[in-house]
DRENPA-342606 format. One record per atom (N, C-alpha, C): residue number from 1; residue in three letters; x, y, z. Coordinates in nm, 4 decimals. Layout:
N
PT  lotor  vokol         u         v         w
PT    NUM    ALA         X         Y         Z
...
END
This chain:
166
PT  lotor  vokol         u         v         w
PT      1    UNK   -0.2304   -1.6856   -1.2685
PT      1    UNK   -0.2990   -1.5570   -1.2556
PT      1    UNK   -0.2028   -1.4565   -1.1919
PT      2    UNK   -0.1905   -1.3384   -1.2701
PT      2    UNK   -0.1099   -1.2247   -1.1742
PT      2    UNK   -0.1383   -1.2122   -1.0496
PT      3    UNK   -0.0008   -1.1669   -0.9626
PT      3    UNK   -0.0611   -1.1450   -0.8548
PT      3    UNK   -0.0006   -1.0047   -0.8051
PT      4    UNK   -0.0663   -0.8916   -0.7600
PT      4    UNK   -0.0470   -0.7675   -0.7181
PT      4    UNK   -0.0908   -0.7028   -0.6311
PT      5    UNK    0.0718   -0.6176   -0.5764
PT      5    UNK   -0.0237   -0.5911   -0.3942
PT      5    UNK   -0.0103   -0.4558   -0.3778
PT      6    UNK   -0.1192   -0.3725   -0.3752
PT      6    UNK   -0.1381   -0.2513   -0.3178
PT      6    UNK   -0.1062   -0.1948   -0.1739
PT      7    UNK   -0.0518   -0.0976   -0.1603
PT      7    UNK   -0.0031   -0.0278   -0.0674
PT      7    UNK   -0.1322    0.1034   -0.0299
PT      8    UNK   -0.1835    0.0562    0.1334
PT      8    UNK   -0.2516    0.1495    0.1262
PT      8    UNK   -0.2167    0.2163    0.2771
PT      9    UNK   -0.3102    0.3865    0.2597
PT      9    UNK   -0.2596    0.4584    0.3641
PT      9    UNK   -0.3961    0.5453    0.3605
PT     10    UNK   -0.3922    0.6319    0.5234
PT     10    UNK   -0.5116    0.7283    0.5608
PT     10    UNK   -0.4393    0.8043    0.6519
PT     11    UNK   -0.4941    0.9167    0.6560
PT     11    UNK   -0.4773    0.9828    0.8002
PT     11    UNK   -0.6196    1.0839    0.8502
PT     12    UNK   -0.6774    1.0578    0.7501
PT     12    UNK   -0.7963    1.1388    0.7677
PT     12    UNK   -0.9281    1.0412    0.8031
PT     13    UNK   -0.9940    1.0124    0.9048
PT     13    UNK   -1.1049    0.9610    0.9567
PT     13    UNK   -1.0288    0.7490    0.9173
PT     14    UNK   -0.9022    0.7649    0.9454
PT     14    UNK   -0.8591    0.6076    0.9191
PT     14    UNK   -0.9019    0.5233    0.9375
PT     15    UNK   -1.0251    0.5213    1.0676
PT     15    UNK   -1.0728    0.3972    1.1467
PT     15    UNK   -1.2095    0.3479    1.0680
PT     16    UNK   -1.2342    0.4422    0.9624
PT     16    UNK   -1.3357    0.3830    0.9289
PT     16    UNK   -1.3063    0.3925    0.7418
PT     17    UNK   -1.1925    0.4717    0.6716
PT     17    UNK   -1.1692    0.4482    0.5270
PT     17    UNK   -1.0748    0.3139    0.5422
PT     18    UNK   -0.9882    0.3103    0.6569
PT     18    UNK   -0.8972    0.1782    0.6170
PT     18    UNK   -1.0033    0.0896    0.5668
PT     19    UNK   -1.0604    0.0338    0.6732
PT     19    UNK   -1.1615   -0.1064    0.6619
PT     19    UNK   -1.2630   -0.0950    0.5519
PT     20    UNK   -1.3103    0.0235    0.5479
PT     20    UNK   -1.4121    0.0265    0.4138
PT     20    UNK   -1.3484    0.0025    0.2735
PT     21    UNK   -1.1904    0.0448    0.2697
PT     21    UNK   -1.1617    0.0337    0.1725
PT     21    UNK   -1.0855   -0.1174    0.1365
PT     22    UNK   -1.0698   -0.1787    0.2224
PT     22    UNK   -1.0404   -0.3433    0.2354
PT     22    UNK   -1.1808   -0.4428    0.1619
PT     23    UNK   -1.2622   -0.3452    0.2619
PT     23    UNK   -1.4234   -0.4128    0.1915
PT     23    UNK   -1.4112   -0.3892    0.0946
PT     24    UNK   -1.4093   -0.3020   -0.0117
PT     24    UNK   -1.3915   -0.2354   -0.1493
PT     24    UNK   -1.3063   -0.2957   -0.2457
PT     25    UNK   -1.1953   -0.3064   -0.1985
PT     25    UNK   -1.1062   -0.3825   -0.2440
PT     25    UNK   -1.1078   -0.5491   -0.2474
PT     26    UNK   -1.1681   -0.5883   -0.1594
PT     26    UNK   -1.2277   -0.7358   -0.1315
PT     26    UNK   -1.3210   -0.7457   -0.2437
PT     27    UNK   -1.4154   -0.6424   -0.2527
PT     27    UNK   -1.5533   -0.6905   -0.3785
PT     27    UNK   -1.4722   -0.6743   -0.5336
PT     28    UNK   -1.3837   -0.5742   -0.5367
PT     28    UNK   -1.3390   -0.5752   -0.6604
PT     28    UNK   -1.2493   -0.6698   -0.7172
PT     29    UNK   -1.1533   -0.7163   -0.6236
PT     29    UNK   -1.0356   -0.8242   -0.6497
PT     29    UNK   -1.0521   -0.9913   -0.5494
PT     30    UNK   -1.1547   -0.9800   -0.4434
PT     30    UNK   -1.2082   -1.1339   -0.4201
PT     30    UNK   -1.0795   -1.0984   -0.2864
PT     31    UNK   -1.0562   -1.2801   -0.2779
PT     31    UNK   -0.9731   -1.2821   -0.1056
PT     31    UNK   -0.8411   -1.1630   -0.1295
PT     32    UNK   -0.8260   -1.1387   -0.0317
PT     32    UNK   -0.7018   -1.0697    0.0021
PT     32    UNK   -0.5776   -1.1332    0.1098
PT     33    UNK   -0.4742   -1.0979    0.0640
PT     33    UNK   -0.4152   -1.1322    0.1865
PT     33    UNK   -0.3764   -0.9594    0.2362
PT     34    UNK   -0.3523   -0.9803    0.3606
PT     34    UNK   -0.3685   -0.8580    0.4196
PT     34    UNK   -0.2541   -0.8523    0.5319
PT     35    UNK   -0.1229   -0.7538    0.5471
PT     35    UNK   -0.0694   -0.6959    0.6608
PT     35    UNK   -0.0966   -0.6881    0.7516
PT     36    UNK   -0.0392   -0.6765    0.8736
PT     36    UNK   -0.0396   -0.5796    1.0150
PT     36    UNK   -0.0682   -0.4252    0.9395
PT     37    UNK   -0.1316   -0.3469    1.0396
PT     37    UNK   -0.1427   -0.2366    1.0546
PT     37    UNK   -0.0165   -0.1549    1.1118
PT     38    UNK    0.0319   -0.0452    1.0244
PT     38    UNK    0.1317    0.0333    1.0823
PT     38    UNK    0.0740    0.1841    1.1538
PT     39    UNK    0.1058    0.2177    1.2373
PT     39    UNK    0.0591    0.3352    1.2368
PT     39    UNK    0.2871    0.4256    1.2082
PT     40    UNK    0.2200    0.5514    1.1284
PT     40    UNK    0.3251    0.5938    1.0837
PT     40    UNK    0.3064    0.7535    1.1358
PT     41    UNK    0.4101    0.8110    1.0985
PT     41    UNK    0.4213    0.9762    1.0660
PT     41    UNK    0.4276    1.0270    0.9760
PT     42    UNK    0.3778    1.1198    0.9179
PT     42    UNK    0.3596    1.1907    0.7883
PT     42    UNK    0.5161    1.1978    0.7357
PT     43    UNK    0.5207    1.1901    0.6217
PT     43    UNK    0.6592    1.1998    0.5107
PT     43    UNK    0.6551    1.3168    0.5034
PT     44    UNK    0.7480    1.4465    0.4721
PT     44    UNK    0.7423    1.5579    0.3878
PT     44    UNK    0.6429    1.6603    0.4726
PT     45    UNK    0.5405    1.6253    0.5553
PT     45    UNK    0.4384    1.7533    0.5903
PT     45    UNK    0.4007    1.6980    0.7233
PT     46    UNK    0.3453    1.8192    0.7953
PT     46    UNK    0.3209    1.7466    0.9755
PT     46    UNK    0.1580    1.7501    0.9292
PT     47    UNK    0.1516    1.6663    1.0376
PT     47    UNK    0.0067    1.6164    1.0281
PT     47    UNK   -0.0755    1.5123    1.1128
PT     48    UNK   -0.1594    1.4378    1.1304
PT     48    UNK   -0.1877    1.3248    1.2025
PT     48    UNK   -0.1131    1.1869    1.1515
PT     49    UNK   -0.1080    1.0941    1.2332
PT     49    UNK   -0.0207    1.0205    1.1455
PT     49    UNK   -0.1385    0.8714    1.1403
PT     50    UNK   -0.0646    0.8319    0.9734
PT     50    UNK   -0.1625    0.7286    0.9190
PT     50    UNK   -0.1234    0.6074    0.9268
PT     51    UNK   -0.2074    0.5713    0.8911
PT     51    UNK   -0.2364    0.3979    0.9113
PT     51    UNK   -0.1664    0.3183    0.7765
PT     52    UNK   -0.1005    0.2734    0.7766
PT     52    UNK   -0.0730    0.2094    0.6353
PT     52    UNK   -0.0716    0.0540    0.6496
PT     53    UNK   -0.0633    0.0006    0.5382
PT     53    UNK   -0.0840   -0.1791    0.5546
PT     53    UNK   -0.0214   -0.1907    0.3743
PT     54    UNK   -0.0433   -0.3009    0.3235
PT     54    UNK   -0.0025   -0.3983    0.2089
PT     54    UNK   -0.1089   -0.4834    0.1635
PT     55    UNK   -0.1681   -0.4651    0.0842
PT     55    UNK   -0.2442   -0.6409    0.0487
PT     55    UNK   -0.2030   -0.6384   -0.0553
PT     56    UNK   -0.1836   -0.8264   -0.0577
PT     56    UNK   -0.2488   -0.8833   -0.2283
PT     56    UNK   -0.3429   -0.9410   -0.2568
PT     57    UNK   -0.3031   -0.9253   -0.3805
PT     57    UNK   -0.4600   -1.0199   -0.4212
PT     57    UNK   -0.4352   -1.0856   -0.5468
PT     58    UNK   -0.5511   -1.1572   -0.6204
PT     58    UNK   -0.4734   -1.2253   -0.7226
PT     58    UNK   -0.5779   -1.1532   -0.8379
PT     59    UNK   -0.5433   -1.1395   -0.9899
PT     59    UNK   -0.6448   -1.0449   -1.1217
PT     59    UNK   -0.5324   -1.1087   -1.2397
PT     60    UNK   -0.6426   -1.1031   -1.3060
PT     60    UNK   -0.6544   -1.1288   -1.4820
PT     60    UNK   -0.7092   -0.9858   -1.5357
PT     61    UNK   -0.6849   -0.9058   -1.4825
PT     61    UNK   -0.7103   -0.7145   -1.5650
PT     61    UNK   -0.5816   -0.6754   -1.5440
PT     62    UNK   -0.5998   -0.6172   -1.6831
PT     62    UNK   -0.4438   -0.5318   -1.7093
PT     62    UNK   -0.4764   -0.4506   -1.6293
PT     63    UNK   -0.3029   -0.3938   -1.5944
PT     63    UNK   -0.2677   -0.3038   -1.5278
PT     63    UNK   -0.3874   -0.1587   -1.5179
PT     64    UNK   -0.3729   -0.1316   -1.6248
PT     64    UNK   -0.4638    0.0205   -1.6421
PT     64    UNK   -0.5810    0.0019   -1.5366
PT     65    UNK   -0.5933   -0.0879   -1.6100
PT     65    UNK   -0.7710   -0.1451   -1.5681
PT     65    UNK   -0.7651   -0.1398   -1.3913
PT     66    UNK   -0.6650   -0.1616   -1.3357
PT     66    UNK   -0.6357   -0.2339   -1.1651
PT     66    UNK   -0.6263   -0.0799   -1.1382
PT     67    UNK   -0.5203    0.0237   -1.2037
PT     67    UNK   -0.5042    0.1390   -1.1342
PT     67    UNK   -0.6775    0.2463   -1.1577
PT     68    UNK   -0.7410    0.2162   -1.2641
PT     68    UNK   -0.8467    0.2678   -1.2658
PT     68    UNK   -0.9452    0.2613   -1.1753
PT     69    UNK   -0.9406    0.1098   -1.0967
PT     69    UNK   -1.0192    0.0904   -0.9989
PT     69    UNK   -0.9688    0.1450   -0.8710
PT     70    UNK   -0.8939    0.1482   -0.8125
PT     70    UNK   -0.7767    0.2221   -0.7218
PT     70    UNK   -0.8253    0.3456   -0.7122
PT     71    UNK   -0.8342    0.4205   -0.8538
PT     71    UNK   -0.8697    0.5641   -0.8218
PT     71    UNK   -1.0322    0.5473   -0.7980
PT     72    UNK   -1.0907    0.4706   -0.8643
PT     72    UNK   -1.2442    0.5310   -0.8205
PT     72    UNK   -1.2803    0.4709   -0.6844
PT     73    UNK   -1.1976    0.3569   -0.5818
PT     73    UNK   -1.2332    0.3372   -0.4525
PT     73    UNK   -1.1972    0.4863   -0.4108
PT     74    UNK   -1.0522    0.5232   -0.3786
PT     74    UNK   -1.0019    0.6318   -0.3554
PT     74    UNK   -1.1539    0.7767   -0.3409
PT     75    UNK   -1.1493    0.7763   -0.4652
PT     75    UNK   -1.2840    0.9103   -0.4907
PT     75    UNK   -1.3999    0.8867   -0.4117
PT     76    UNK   -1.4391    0.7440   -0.4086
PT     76    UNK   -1.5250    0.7173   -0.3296
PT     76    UNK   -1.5552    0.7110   -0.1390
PT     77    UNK   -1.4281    0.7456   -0.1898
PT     77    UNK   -1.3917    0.7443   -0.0370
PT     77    UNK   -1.3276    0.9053    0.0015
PT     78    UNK   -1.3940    1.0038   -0.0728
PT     78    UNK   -1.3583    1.1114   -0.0376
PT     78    UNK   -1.2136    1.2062   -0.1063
PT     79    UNK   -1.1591    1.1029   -0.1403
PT     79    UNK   -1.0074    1.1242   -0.2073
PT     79    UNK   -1.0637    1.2691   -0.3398
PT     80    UNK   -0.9544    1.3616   -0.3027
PT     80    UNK   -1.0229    1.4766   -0.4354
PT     80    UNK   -0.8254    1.4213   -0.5021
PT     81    UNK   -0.8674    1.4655   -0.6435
PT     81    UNK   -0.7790    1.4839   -0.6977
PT     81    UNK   -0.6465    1.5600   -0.7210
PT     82    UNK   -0.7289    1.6742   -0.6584
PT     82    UNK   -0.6366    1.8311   -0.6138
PT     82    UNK   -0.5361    1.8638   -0.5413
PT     83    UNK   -0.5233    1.7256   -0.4448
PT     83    UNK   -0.4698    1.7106   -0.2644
PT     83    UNK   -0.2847    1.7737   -0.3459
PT     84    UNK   -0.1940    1.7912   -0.2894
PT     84    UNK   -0.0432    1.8271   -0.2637
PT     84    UNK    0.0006    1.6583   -0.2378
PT     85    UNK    0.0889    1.6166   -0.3509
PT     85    UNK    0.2046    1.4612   -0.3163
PT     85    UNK    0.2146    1.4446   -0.1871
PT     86    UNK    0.2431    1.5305   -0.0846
PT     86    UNK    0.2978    1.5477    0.0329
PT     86    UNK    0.1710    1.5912    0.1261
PT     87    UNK    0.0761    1.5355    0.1494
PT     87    UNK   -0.0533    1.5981    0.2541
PT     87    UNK   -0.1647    1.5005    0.2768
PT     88    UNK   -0.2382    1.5222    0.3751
PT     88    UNK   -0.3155    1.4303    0.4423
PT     88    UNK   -0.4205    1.3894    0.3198
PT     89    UNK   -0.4542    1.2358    0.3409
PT     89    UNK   -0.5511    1.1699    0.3019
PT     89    UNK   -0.6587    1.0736    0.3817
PT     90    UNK   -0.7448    1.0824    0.3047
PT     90    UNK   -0.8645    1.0218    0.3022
PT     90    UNK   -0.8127    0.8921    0.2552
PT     91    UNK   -0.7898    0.8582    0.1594
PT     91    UNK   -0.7476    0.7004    0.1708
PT     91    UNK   -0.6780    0.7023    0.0037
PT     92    UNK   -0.5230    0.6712   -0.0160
PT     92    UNK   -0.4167    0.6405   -0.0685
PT     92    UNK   -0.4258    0.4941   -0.1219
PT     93    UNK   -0.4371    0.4756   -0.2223
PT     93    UNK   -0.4437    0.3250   -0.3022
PT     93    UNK   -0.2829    0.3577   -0.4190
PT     94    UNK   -0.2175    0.2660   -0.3857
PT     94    UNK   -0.1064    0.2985   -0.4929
PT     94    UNK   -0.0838    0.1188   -0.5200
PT     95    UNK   -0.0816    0.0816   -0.6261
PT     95    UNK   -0.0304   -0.0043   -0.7023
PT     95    UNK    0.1062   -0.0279   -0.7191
PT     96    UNK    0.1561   -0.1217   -0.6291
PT     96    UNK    0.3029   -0.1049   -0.6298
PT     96    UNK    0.4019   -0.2146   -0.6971
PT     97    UNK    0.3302   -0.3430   -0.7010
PT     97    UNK    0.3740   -0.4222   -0.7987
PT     97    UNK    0.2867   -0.5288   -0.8794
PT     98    UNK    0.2987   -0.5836   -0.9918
PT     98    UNK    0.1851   -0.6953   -1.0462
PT     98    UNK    0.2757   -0.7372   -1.1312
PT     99    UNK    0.2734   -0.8928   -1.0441
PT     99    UNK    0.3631   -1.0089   -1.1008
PT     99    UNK    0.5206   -0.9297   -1.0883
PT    100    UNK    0.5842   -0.9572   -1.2423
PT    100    UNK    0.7559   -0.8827   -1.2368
PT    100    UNK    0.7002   -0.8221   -1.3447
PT    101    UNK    0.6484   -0.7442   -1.3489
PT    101    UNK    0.6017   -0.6200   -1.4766
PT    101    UNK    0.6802   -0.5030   -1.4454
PT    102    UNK    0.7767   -0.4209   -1.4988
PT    102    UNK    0.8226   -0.3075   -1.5503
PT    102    UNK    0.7566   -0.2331   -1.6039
PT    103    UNK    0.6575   -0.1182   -1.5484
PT    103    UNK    0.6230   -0.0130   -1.6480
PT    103    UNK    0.6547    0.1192   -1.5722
PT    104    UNK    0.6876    0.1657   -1.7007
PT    104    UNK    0.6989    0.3591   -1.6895
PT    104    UNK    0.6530    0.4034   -1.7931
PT    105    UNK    0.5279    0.4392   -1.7642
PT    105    UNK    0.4222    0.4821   -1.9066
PT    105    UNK    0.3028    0.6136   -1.8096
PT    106    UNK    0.4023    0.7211   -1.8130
PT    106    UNK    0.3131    0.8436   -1.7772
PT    106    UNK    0.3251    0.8457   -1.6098
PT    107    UNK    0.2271    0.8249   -1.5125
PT    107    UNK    0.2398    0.8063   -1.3925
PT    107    UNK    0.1489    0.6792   -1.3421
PT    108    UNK    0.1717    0.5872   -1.4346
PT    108    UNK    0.2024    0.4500   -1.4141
PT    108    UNK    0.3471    0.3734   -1.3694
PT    109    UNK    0.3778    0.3664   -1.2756
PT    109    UNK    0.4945    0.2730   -1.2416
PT    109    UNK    0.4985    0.1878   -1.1939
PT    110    UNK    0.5429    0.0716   -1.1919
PT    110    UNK    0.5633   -0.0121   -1.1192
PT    110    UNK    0.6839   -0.1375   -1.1562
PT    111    UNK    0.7546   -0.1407   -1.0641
PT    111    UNK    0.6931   -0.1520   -0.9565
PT    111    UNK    0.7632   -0.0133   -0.8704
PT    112    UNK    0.6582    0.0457   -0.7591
PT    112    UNK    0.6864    0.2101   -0.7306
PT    112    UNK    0.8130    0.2426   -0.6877
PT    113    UNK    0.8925    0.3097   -0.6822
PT    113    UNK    1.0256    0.3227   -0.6074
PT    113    UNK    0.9833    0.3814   -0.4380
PT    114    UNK    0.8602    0.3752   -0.4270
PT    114    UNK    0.8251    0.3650   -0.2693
PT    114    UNK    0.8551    0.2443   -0.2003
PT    115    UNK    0.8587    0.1276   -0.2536
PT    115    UNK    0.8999   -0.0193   -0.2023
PT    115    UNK    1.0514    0.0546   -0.1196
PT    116    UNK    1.1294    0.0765   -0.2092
PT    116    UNK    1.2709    0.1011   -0.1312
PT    116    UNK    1.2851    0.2199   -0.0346
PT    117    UNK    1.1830    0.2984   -0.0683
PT    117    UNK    1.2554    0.4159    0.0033
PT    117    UNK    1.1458    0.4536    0.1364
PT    118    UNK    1.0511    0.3988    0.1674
PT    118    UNK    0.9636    0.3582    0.2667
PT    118    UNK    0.9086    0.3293    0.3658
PT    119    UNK    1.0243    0.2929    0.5112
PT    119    UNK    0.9663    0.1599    0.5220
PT    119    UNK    0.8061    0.1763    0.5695
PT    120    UNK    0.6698    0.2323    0.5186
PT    120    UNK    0.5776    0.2343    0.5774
PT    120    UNK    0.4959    0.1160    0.4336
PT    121    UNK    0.5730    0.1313    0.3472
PT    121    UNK    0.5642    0.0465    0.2717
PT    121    UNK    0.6088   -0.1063    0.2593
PT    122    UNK    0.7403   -0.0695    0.3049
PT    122    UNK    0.8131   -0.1997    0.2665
PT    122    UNK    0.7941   -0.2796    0.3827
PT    123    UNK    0.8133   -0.2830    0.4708
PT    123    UNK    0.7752   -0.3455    0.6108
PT    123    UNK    0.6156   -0.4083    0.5748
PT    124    UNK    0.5198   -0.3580    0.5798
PT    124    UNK    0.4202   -0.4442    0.5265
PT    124    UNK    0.4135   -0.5609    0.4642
PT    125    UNK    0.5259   -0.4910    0.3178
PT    125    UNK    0.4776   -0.5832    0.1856
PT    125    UNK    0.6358   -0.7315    0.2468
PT    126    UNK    0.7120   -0.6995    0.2964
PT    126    UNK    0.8205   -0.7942    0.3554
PT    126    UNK    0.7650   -0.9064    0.4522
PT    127    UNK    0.6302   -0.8397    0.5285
PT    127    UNK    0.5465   -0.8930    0.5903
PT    127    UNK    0.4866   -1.0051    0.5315
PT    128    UNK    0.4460   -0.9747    0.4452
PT    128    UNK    0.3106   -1.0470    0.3887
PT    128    UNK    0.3899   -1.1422    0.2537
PT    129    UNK    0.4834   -1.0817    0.1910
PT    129    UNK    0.5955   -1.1640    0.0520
PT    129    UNK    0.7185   -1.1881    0.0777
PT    130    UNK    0.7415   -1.2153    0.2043
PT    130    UNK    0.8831   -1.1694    0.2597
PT    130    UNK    1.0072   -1.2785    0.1467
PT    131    UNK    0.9358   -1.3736    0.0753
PT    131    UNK    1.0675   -1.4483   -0.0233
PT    131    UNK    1.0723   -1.3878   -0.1632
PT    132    UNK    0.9449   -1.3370   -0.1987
PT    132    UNK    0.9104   -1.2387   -0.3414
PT    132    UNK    1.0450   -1.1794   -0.3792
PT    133    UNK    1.1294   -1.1588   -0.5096
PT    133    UNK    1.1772   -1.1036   -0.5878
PT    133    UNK    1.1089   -0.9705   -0.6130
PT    134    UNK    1.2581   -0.8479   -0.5895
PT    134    UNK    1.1507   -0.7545   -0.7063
PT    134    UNK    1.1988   -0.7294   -0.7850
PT    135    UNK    1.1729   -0.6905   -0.8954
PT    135    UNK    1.1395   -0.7370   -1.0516
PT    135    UNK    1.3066   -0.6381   -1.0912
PT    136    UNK    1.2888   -0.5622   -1.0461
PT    136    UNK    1.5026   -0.4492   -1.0889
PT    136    UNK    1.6023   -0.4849   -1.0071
PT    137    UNK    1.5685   -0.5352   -0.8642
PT    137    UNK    1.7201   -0.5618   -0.7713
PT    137    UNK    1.7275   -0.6690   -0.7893
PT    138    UNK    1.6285   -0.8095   -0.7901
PT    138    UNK    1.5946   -0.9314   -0.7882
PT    138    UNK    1.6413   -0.9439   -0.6707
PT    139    UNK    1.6389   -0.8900   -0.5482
PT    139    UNK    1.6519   -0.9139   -0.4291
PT    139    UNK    1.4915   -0.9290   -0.3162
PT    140    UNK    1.4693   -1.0379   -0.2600
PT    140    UNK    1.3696   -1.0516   -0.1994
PT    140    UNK    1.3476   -0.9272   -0.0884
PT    141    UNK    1.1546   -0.9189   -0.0191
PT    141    UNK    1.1749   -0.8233    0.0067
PT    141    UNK    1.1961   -0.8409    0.1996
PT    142    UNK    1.2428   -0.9548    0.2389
PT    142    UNK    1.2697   -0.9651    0.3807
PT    142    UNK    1.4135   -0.9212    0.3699
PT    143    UNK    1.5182   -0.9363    0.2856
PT    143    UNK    1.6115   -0.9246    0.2888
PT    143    UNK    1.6590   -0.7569    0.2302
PT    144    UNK    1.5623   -0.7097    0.1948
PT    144    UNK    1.5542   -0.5426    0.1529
PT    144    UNK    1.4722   -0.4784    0.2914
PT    145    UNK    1.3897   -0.5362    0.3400
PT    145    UNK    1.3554   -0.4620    0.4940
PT    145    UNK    1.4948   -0.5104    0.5912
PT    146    UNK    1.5453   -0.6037    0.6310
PT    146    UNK    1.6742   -0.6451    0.7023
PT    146    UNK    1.7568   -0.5237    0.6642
PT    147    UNK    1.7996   -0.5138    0.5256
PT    147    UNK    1.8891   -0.4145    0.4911
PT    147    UNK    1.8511   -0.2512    0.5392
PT    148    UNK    1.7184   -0.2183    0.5840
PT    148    UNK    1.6809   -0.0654    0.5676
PT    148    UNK    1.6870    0.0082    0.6624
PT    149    UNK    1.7585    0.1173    0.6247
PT    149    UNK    1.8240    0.1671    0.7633
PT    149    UNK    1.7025    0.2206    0.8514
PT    150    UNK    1.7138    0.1449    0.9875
PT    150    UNK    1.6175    0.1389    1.0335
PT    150    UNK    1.6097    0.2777    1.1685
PT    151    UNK    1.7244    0.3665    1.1414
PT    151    UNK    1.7844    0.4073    1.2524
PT    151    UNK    1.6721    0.5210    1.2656
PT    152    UNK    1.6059    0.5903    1.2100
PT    152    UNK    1.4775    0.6741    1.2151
PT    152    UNK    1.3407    0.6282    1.1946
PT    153    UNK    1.3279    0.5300    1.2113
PT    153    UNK    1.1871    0.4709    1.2028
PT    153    UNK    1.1026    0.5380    1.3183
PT    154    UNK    0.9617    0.5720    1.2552
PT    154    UNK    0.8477    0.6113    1.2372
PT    154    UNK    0.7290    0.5649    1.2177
PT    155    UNK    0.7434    0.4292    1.3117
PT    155    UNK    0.6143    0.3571    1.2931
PT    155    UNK    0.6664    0.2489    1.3244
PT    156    UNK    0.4755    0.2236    1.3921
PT    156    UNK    0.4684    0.0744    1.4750
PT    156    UNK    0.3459    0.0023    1.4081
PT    157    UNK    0.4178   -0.0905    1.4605
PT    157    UNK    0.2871   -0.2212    1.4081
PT    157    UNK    0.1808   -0.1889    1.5533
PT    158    UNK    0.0428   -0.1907    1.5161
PT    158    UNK   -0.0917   -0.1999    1.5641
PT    158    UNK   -0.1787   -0.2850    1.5837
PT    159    UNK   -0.3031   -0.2576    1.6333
PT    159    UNK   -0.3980   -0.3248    1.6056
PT    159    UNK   -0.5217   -0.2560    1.6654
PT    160    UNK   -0.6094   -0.1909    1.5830
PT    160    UNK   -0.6647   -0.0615    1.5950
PT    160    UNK   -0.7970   -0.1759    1.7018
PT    161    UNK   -0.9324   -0.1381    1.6984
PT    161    UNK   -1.0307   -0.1906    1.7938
PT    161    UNK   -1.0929   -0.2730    1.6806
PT    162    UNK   -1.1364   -0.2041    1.5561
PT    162    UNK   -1.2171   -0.2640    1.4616
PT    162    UNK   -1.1594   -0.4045    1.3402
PT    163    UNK   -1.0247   -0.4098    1.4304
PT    163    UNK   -0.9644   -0.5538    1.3491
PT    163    UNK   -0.9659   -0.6803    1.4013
PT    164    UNK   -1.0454   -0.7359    1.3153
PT    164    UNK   -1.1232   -0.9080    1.4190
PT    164    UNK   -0.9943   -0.9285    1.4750
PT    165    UNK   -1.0533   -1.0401    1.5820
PT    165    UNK   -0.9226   -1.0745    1.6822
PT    165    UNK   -0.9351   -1.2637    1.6293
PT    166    UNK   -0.9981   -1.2908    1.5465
PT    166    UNK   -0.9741   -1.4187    1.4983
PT    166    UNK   -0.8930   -1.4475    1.3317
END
């Protein structure tokens, strides 16, 4: 069964879209494995700074089908369509890899070139796949967080109030 792990992020009301959208993501795709919590600083625009994490999970739905659901948690969770690349959210679902699939078909990619250039991304997903291959460097991703220049980092690992302690 494929297996594919979403990259997610908030900065707008986080303490309660992160977890709802884990629940969400739990009913649509079953167990998860799930990250540490980062808290980060906005990329590109000032702002409050968000929460980001990594899960996978395991699906038998094509791709389309996985990013379709992505957007309607997203909407459901307040997400408008309209927002600026660069500006605060309500809650960020991006699809960043499934299995070693290569696509560039419109603004479908994967796997995202946010993995490398990141680390609010990559630190998570190194976390949670740290021996995983990715699918263009074939370099694992503990050994692509080791490599990332870490000299401006912008974020810490957490653990907000509402994350079981078991």
């Amino acid at each position: 069964m494929p297996r594919g792990y979403i990259s997610i992020g908030s900065n707008i009301d986080k303490d309660n879209n992160i977890p709802a959208s884990l629940k969400a993501l739990e009913q649509h795709f079953g167990k998860l494995t799930v990250s540490s919590i980062y808290e980060s600083e906005p990329v590109g625009f000032s702002g409050d700074a968000f929460y980001n994490l990594v899960v996978g999970f395991d699906s038998n739905l094509e791709v389309p089908e996985v990013a379709k659901q992505l957007r309607q948690i997203e909407l459901n969770h307040g997400r408008t369509r309209e927002c600026k690349k660069f500006s605060s959210r309500t809650l960020d679902l991006d699809l960043i890899l499934y299995d070693d699939l290569i696509i560039n078909e419109g603004s479908l990619k994967i796997p995202r070139d946010e993995i490398e250039r990141y680390a609010f991304v990559l630190e998570p997903l190194a976390e949670i796949a740290p021996t995983l291959n990715h699918p263009v460097s074939h370099k694992n991703y503990a050994e692509l967080w080791d490599k990332f220049d870490k000299s401006d980092l912008r974020q810490r690992r957490i653990k907000p109030d509402w994350v079981s302690t078991g």
